[in-house]
C-alpha positions as CSV (number, residue, x, y, z in Angstrom):
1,X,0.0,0.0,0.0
2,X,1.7,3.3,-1.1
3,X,1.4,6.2,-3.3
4,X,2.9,6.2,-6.8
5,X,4.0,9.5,-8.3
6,X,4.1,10.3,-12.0
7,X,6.8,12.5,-14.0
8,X,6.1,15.9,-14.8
9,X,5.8,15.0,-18.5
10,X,3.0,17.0,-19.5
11,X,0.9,19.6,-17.1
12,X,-1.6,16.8,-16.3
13,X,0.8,14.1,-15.2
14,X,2.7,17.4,-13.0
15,X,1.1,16.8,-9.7
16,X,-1.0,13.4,-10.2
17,X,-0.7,10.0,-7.9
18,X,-2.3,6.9,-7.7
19,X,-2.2,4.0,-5.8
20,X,0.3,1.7,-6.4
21,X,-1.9,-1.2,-5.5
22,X,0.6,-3.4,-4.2
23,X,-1.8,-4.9,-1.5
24,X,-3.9,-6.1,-4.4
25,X,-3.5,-10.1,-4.8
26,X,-2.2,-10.6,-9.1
27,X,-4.7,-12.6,-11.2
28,X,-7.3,-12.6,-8.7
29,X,-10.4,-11.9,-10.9
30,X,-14.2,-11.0,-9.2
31,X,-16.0,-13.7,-8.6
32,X,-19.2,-13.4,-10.7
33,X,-22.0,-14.7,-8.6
34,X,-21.3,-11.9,-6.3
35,X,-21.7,-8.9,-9.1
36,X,-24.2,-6.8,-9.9
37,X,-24.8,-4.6,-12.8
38,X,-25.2,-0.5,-11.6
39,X,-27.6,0.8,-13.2
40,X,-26.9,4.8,-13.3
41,X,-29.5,7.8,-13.9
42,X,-27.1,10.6,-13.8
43,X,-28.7,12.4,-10.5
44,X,-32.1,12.3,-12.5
45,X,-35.3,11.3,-11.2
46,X,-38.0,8.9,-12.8
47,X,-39.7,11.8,-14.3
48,X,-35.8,12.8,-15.7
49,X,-35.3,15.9,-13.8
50,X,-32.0,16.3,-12.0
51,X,-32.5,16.2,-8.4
52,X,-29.0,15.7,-7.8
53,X,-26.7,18.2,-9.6
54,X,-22.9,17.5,-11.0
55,X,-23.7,13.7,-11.6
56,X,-23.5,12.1,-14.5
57,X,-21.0,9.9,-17.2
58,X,-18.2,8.1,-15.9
59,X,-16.7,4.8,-16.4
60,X,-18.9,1.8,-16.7
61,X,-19.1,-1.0,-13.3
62,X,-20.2,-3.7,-11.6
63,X,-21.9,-3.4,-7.9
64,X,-19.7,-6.1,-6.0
65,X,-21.7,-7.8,-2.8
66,X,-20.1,-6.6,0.0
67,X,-21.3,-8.7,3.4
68,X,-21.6,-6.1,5.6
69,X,-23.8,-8.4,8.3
70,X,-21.1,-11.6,8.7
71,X,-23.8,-13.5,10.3
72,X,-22.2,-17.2,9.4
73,X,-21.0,-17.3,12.9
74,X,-19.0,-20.1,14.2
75,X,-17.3,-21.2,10.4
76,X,-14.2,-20.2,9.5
77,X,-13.1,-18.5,6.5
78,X,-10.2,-18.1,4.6
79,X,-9.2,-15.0,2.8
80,X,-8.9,-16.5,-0.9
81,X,-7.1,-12.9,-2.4
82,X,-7.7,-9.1,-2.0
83,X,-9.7,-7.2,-4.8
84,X,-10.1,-3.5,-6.1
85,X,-13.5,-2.3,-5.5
86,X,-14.3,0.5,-7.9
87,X,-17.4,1.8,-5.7
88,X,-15.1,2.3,-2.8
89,X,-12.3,4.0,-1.5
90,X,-11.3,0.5,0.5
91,X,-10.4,-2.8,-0.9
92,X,-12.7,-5.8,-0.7
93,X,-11.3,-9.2,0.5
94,X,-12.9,-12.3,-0.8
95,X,-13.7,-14.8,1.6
96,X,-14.4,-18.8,1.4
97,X,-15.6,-20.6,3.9
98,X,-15.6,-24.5,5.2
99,X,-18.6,-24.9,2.8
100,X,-17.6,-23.5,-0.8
101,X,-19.4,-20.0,0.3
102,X,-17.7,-17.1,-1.1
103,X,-18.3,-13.6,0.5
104,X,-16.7,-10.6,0.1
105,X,-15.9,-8.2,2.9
106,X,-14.3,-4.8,3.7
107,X,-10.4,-5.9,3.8
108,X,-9.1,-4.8,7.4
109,X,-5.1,-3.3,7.2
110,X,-3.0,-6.3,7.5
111,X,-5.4,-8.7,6.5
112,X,-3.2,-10.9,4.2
113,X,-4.3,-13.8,1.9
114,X,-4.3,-17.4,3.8
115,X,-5.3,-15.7,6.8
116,X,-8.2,-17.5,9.0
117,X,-11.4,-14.9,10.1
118,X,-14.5,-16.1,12.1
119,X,-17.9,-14.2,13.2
120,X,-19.9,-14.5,16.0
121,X,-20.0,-13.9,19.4
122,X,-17.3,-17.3,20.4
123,X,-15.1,-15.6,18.3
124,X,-11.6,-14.4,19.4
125,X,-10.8,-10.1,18.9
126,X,-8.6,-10.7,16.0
127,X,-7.9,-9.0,13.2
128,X,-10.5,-9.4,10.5
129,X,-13.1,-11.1,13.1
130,X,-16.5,-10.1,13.4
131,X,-18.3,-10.3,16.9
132,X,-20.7,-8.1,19.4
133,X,-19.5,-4.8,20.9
134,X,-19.7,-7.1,24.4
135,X,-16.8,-9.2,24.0
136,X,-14.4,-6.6,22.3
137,X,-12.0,-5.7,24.9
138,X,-11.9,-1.8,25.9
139,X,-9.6,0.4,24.0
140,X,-9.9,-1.9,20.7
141,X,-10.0,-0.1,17.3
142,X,-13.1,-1.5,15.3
143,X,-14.5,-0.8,11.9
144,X,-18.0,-2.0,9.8
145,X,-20.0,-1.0,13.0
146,X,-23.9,-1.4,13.3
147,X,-26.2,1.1,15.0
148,X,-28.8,-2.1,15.1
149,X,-28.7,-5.6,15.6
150,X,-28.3,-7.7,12.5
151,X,-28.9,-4.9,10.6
152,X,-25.4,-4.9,9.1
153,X,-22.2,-2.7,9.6
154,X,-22.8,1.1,8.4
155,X,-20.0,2.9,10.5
156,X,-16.5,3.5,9.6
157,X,-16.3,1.7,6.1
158,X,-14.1,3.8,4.2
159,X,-10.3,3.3,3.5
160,X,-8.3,4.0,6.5
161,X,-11.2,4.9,9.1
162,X,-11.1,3.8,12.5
163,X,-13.4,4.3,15.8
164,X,-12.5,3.2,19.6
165,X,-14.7,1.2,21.6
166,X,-14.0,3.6,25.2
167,X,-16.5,2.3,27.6
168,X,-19.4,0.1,28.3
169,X,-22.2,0.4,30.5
170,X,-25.4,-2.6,31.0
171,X,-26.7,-2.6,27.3
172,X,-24.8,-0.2,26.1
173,X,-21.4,0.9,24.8
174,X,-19.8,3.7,24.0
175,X,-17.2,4.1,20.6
176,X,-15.2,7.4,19.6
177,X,-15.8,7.9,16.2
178,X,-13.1,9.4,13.2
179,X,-15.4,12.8,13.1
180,X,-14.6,13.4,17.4
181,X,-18.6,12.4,17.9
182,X,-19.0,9.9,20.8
183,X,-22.0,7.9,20.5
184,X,-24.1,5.1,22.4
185,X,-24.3,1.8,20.6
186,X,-26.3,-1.5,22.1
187,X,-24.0,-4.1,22.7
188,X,-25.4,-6.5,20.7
189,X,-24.4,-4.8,17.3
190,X,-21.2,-6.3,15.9
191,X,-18.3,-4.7,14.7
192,X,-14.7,-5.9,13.0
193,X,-12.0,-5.6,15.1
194,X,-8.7,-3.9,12.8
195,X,-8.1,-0.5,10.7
196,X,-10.1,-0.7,7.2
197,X,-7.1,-0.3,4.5
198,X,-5.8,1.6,2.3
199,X,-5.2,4.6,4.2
200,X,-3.2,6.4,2.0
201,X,-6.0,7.0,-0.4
202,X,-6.3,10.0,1.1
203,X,-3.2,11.7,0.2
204,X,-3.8,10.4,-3.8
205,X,-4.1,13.8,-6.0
206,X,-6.3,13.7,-9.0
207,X,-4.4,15.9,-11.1
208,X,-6.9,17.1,-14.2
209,X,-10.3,17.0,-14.5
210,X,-10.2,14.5,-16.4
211,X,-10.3,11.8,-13.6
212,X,-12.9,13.8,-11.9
213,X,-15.2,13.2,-14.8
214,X,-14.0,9.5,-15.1
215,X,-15.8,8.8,-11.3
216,X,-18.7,10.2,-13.2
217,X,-18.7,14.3,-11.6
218,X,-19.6,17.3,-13.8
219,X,-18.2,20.1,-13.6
220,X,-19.3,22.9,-10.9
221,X,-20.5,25.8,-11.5
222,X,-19.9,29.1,-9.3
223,X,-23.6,30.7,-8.3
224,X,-21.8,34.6,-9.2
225,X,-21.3,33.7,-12.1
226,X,-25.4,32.6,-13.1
227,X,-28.2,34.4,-13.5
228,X,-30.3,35.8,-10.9
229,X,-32.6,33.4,-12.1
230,X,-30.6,30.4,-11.2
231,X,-29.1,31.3,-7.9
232,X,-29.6,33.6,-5.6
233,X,-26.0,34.4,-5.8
234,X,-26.0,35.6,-9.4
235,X,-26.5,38.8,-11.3
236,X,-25.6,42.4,-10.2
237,X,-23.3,44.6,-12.2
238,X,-19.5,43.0,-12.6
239,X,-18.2,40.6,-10.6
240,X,-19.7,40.4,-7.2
241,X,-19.1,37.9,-4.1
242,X,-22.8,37.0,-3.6
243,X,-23.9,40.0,-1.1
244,X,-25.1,37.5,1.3
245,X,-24.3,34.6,3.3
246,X,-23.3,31.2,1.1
247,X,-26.6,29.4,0.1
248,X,-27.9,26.5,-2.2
249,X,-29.8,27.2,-5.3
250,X,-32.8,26.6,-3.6
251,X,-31.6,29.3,-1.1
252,X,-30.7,26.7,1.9
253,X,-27.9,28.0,4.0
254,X,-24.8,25.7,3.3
255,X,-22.0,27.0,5.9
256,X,-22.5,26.7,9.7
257,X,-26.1,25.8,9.8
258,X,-27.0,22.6,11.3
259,X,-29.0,20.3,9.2
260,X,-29.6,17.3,11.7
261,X,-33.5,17.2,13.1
262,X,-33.4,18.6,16.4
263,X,-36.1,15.8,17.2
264,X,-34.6,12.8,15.7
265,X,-34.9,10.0,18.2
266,X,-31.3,8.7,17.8
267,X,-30.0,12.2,19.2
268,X,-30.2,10.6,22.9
269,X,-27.7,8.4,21.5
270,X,-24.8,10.7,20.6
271,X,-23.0,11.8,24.0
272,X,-20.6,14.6,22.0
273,X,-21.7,15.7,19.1
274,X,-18.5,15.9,16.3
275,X,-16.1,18.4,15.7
276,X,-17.2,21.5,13.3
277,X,-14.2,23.3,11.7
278,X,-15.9,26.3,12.2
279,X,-17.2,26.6,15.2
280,X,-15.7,23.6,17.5
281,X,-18.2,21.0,18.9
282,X,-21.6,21.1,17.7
283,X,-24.0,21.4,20.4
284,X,-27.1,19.1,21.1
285,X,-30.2,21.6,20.8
């Protein structure tokens, strides 16, 4: 896992990266039975309006069935070869267990090929294994977290995010999140203990547009330069910096204004809410 760097041949090879995908296992091939074809509307609607702006093109791919639940507990499975996952920033790790049964899940850092993973709640705090928030020791870093039982992991699944389990208290425990927000989890939800890889996708720079359009993003737009008609930032005479505080083109604030319901039940939950970089710890109102 590292970054590769081109030479400054040409103005768009000056600055770019990539991943040097040395993690990947060579030959392996996705297993078929576990794709999907993506079917794409460009940020459209069924009626074809755009609902979603700055979406569309892109290269072509398959959905790859990521098991996000691991709920064959007690069988042990054995990491055939790691995969690229073009829907995601982490790589995938294919899975086959005692019976033939292949799986793919979220590849932990350090997760090699020929190495052994169980679920369920017998299950040792391992790298890789998956098992309930009740016998993962204090202090352990965890990933693929679920906010409900069996409902399947839906917390820190990106490349190189990590949260803490900190405490535990009758039903409940407690995990530090990547964004600083401390929230209440039942013990009963699973999690995989380890680091999700590929942490230096962060630090990969795009380098032309190009690549930008090849994830399938249009281009943006500035709101000074439109119309008055198409956002409230635009017209006026010359070039202008909006004369008012940043908004959408529907006129929603987009800087410093919280956008969480301030009566969603799963507030109760969250005992510090994350960090903003604006204005330090959001408050609970």
């Amino acid at each position: 896992m590292g970054i590769r760097r081109y030479r400054p041949n040409n103005a768009g090879r000056r600055n770019m990266s990539v991943s040097d995908f040395a993690e990947l296992t060579k030959g392996a091939k996705p297993v078929k039975s576990l794709l999907r074809p993506k079917k794409r509307c460009s940020g459209r609607n069924n009626q074809g309006i755009i609902t979603v702006r700055h979406r569309g093109g892109g290269a072509k791919r398959h959905i790859r069935l990521v098991d996000f639940r691991r709920n064959k507990d007690g069988m042990v499975a054995t990491v055939d070869s790691i995969q690229y996952d073009p829907n995601r920033s982490a790589r995938i790790a294919l899975l086959v267990y005692e019976d033939g049964t292949k799986r793919y899940i979220v590849a932990p850092e350090g997760l090699t090929v020929g190495a052994k993973v169980v679920s369920g709640a017998t299950a040792e705090p391992r790298l890789g294994n998956c098992l309930p928030l009740s016998k993962i020791p204090l202090g352990a870093e965890i990933h693929n977290i679920e906010l409900r039982p069996g409902r399947g992991g839906c917390m820190c699944r990106s490349a190189g995010t990590k949260a803490v389990l900190v405490a535990r208290e009758e039903d409940w425990a407690q995990i530090n999140l990547p964004s600083g927000e401390i929230r209440r989890v039942p013990s009963s939800c699973r999690a995989v203990v380890g680091v999700v890889g590929n942490g230096d996708h962060m630090n990969i720079v795009l380098g032309k547009a190009g690549r930008v359009r090849w994830m399938g993003r249009r281009p943006y737009v500035r709101g000074t330069a439109m119309n008055p008609i198409d956002h409230p930032h635009g017209g006026g005479e010359g070039r202008t910096k909006g004369g008012r505080h940043p908004v959408t083109p529907t006129g929603k604030p987009t800087k410093g204004t919280s956008t969480r319901k301030h009566k969603k039940a799963s507030n109760k939950a969250i005992v510090r809410r994350r960090r903003s970089r604006r204005y330090g710890l959001l408050k609970l109102s």
